[in-house]
C-alpha positions in Angstrom: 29.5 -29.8 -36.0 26.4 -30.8 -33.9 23.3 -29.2 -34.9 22.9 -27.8 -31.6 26.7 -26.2 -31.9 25.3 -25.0 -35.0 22.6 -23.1 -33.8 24.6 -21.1 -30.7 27.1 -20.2 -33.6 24.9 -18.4 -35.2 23.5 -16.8 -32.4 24.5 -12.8 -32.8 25.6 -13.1 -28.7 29.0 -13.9 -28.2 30.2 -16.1 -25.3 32.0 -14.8 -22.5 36.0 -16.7 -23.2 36.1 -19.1 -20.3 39.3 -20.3 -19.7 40.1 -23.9 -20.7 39.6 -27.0 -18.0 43.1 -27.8 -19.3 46.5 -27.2 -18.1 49.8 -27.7 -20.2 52.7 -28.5 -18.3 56.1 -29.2 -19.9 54.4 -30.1 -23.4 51.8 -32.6 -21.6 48.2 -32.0 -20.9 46.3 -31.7 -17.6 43.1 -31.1 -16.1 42.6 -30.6 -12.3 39.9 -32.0 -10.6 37.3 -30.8 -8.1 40.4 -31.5 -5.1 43.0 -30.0 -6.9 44.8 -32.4 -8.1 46.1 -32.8 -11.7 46.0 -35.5 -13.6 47.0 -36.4 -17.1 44.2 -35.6 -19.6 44.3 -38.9 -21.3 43.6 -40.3 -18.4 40.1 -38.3 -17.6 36.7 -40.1 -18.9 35.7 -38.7 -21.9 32.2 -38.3 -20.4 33.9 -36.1 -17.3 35.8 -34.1 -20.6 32.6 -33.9 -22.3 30.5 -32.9 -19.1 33.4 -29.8 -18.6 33.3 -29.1 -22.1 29.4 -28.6 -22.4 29.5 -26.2 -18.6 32.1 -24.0 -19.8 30.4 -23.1 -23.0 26.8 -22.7 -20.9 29.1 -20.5 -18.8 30.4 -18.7 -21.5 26.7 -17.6 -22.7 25.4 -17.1 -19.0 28.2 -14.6 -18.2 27.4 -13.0 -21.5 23.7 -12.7 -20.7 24.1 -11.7 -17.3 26.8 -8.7 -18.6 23.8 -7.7 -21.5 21.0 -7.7 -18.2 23.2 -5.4 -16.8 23.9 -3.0 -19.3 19.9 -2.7 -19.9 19.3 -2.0 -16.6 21.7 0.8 -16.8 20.6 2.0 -19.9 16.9 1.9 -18.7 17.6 4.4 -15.6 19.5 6.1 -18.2 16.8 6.8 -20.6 14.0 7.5 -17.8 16.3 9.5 -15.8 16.9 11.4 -19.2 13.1 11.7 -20.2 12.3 12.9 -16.3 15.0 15.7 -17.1 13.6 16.8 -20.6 9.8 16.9 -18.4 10.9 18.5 -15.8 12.8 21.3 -17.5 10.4 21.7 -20.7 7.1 21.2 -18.9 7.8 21.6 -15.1 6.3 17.9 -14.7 6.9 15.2 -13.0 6.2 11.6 -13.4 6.2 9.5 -10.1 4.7 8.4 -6.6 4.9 6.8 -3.7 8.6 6.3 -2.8 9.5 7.3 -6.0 7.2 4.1 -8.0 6.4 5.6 -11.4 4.7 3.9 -14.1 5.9 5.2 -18.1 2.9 4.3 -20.4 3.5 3.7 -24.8 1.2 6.0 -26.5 -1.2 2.9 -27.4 -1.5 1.8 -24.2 0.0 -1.4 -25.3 3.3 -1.4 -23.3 4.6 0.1 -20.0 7.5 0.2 -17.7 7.3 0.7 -13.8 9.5 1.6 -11.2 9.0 0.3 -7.9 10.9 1.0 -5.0 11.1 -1.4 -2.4 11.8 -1.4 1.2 14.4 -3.2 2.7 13.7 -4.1 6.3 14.9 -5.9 9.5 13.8 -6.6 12.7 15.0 -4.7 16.3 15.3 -6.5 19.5 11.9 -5.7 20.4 10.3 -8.7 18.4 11.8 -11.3 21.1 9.5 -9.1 23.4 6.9 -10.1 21.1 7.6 -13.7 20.5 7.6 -13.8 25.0 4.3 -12.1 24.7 2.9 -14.0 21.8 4.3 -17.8 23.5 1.9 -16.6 26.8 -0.8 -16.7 24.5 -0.5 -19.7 23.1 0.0 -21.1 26.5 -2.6 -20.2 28.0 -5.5 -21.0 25.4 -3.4 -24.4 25.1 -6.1 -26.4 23.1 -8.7 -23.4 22.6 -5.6 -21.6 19.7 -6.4 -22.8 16.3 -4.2 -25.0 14.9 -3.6 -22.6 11.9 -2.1 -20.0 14.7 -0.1 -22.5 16.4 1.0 -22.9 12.6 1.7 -19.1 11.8 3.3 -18.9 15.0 5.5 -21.6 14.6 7.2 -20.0 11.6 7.2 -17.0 11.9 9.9 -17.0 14.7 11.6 -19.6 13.3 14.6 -18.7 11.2 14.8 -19.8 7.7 17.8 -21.6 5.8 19.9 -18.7 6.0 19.0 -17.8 9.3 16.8 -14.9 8.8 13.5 -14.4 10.2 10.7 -15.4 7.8 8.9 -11.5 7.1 6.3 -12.9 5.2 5.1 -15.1 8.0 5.6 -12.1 10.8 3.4 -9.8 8.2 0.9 -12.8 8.6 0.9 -12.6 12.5 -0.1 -8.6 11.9 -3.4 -9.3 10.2 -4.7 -11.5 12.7 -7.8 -10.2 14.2 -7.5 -11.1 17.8 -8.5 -8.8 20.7 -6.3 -10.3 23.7 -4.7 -7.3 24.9 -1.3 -9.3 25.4 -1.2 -10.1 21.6 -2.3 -6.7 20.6 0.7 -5.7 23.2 3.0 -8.0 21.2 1.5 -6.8 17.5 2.8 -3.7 18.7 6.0 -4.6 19.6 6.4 -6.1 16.3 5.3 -2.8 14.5 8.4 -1.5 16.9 10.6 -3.8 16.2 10.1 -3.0 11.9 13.5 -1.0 10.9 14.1 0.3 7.2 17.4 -0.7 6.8 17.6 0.5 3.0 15.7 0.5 -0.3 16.2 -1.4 -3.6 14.7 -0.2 -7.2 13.0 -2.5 -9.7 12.3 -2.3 -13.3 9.5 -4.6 -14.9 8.5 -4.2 -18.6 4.9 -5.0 -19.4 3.1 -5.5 -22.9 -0.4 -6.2 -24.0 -2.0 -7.4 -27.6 -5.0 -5.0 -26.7 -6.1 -2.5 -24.6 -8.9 -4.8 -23.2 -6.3 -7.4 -22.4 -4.4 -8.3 -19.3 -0.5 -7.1 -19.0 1.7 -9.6 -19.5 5.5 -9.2 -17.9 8.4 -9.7 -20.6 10.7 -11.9 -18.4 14.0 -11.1 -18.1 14.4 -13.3 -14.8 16.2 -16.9 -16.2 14.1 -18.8 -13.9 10.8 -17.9 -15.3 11.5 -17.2 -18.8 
């Protein structure tokens, strides 16, 4: 047993079982490949064996871990959802804010969890009326528009990878001071054009060695843990 092996068995998280990369056919072994095909086991590279072996065990643990993320989220609307109950029927209080954000503070001051609740928005037909409006701009102060405009511009109506419009960069075109009364037209249009197509709730946890310290998120997201 490799040390590393070692150390995931005595990890107290169990892996999710993922099924085996082989097939057993009429007493022989097989393993299908990325096409379909099978072909005799003792015929794959061990490397290609080994490479299967080591993603199915990362596997194993991710779908574990992703299954535990899930449970605490659930458990965390739970319990504040709970505690708002117990406040509102023993004190007649409330805890909360804007769009329901809330913020639950330790005692000490030393950790907190917030609740934000974020909009989730898309854009009406009215921003092509803005993009028209916005292109006779650019077209008529030709080389007098700032190259960082022409920029902004540029990609903010352009789509991104997945084909949606790129929000940040139509947020950006908003705060641009400009008093032609074409672009102000089109800044409008945009504001139009904003729909509130739903709403998702986060949770971030947030801990601090002192209360003259900054707050420092505990990372649950795998990417920047």
């Amino acid at each position: 047993m490799t040390e590393q092996h070692a150390h995931k068995t005595s990890s107290t998280r169990q892996p999710v079982p993922v099924p085996s990369g082989e097939e057993h056919i009429n007493g022989a072994s097989y393993m299908r490949n990325a096409s379909g095909d099978l072909r005799p086991t003792e015929l794959v590279k061990p490397q290609d064996k080994l490479q299967d072996q080591t993603v199915r065990e990362i596997i194993g643990y991710a779908l574990a871990l992703s299954a535990e993320v899930s449970r605490f989220k659930e458990h965390t609307f739970e319990d504040i959802s709970a505690f708002e109950a117990i406040l509102a029927g023993q004190y007649n209080a409330t805890v909360g804010g804007k769009k329901g954000n809330k913020t639950l503070m330790s005692y000490d001051g030393l950790f907190k969890v917030q609740v934000q609740v974020a909009d989730l928005i898309d854009f009406g037909p009215e921003l092509q009326v803005a993009k028209s409006l916005v292109d006779e701009c650019l077209i008529e102060w030709a080389a007098d528009a700032r190259p960082e405009i022409r920029d902004i511009v540029t990609r903010a109506f352009n789509t991104d990878k997945a084909g949606k419009i790129n929000r940040a960069e139509i947020f950006m075109l908003l705060r641009l001071e400009i008093e032609d009364e074409r672009w102000q037209r089109a800044m409008q249009a945009i504001k139009d054009a904003i729909r509130v197509v739903g709403s998702k709730t986060y949770v971030r946890c947030y801990q601090r060695p002192a209360l003259d310290a900054g707050w420092e998120a505990i990372q649950i997201d795998l990417a920047k843990a």
